[in-house]
N, C-alpha and C positions, 0 to 999 in steps of 0.2 A: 781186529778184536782178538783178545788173548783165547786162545780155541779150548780152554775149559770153559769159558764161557758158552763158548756156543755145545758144548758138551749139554751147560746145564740147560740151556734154552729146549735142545731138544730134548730132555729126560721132561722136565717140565710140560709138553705137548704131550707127552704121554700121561696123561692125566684131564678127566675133563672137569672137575673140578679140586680146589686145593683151599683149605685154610691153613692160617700161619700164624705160630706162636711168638706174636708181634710186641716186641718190648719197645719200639722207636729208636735204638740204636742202628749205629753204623752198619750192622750183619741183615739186621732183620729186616731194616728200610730197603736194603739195597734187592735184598731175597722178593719181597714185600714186591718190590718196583717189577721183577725179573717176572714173577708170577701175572701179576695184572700184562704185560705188555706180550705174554706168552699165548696166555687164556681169556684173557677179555678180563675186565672190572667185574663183570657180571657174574663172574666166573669163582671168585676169587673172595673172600672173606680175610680180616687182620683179628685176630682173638687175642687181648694183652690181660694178663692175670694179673687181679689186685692185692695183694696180701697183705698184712699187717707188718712186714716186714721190707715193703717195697720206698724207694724215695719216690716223694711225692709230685716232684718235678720232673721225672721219669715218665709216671703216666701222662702227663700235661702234657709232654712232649709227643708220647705216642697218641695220643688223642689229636692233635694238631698236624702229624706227619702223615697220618691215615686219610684225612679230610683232604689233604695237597693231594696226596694219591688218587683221591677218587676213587676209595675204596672202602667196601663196608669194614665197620668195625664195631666189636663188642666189647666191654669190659666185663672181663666174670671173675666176679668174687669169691676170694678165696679165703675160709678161717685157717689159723693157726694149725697146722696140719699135726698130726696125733707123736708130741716127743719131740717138736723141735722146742719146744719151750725149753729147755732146757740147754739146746746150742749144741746136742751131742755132735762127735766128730763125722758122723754121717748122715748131718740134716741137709747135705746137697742131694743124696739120696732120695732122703725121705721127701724135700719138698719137691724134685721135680716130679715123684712116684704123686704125690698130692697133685701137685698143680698138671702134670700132663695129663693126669688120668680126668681133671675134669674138663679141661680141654677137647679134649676127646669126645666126651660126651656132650658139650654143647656143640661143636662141630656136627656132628653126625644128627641132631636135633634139627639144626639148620638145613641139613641138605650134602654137608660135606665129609666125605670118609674117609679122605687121606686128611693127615695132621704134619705141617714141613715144621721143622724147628732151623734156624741159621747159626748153628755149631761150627767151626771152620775143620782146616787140619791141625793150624796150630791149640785147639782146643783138644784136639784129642791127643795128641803129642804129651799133656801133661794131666795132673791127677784131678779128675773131673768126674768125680761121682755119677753125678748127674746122669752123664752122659749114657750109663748100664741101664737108668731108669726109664728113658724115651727109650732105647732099642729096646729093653724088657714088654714096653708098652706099643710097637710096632711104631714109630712118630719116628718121620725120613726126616735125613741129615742131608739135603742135595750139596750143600758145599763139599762136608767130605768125601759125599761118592765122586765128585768131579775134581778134586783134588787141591780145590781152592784154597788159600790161606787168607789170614788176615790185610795183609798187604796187596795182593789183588784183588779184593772187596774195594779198598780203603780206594785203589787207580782208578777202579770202574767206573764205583760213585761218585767221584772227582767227573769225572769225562760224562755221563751223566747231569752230574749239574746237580745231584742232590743234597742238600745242604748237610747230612750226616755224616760228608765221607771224612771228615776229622775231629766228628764227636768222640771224647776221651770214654773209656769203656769203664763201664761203673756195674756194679754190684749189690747187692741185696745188703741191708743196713747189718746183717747176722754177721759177718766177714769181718767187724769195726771188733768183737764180741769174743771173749776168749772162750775157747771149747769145752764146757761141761758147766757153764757159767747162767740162771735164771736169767731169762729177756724178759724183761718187762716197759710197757708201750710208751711209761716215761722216760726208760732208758734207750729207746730208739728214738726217740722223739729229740730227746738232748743230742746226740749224735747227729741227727740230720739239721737239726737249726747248726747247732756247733759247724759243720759242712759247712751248711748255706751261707754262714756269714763269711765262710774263706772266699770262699767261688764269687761270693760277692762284691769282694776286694780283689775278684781279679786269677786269682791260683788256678788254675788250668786242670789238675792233678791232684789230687786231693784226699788223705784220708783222716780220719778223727777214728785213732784206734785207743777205744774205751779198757781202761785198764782200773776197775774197781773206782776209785773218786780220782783219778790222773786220766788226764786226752793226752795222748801223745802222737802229735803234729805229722804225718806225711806229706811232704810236698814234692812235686818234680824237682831235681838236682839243679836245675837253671833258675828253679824259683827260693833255693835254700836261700840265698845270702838277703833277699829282700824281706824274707821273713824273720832273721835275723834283724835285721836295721828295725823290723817292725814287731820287734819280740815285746813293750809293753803295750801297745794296742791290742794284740793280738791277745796277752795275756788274759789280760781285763777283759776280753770281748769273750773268748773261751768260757772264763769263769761263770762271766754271768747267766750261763747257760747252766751252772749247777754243779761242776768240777772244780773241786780242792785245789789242784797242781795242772799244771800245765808244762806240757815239754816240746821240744822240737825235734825229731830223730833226724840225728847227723846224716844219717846213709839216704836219706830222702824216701821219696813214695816206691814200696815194693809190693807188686800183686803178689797177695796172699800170706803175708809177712805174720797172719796172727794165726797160722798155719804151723810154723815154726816149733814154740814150745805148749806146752800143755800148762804152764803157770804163771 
């Protein structure tokens, strides 16, 4: 076994009990798996945040991944935290400051006073607001104290047998949303259907980055040229969700591409 692992297994025994800010992804399942086999099921709580700005098939997912686990779980609802409506350029801030903080407080309601988040190294590496608001909030990062990256999660899980270890890593519906730009619940609602009907023809990689009445198409670089062959299906299928124009960006699916410019 890769001996950051076993780094994390024993940081993790130092603790007698843990809950964890459980989204059903590849980080959090694997963390999720690592805590229950450490501390006992008993031991261990999964807390996944619902916000009005989450995909819906997201929590379906962690609802379903939690139960395999054999581990409790809650869902705690979260309203539209104070200024993201708006999309400001530090609403990663502001929502994890929202969503951990109440995290934290149902944890501790429970029974549970540490809060683990599954942040890697490769997260901290790049520009991740967020990431200020859990330290701000005392909520441990064990991947990064043990030096774990994305790719050694992804081996673990594999060897494990957990079926998340090549779930594609997705994002909050705000990401689709240009920066200083009103969200509103019909506008992420067309974003996630517009998604769902890619994924559901197959697309692996996926974004629907909302640009006022134009979607403009990300897909993984191996999936460009089918989406090309299937550029009037696609069109018409896009539209009927409520967009004027529809496009396909040449350069394919980039994390965080609506990061880029401000218009």
């Amino acid at each position: 076994m890769d001996k950051r692992f076993e780094v994390l297994y024993e940081s993790l025994r130092g603790h007698q009990t843990v809950a964890v800010a459980f989204s059903g992804g590849a980080d959090s399942t694997l963390l999720l798996a690592a805590a229950r086999d450490t501390l006992g099921a008993d031991h261990v709580a999964a807390l996944t945040a619902v916000t009005p700005y989450m995909v819906r098939q997201e929590i379906g997912d962690a609802v379903g991944m939690a139960a395999e686990l054999g581990v409790r779980h809650e869902l705690v609802e979260l309203d539209m935290p104070e200024g993201i409506e708006t999309n400001p350029p530090d609403r990663c801030y502001r929502c994890k400051r929202g969503m951990y903080g109440l995290l934290l407080e149902r944890a501790r309601e429970l029974g549970f006073q540490t809060l683990l988040d599954a942040c890697n190294i490769d997260d901290a590496e790049v520009a991740r607001p967020g990431l200020l608001a859990t330290r701000e909030l005392g909520v441990l990062s064990p991947f990064i104290a043990c030096g774990i990256d994305k790719d050694a999660i992804r081996a673990r899980a594999k060897h494990l047998g957990l079926p998340t270890w090549r779930k594609p890593t997705n994002a909050c519906l705000l990401t689709r949303i240009r920066f200083d730009e009103r969200v509103s619940m019909d506008r992420l609602q067309q974003i996630e259907e517009a998604e769902r009907f890619l994924s559901a023809r197959g697309y692996t990689r996926v974004r629907v980055r909302c640009h006022g009445d134009l979607a403009r198409i990300e897909v993984a670089p191996e999936e460009r040229r089918r989406a090309l062959d299937e550029a009037d299906l696609i069109g018409h299928g896009i539209r009927d969700f409520g967009f004027r124009y529809v496009t396909l960006d040449l350069v394919g699916y980039q994390f965080g591409s609506m990061n880029e410019s401000r218009d």
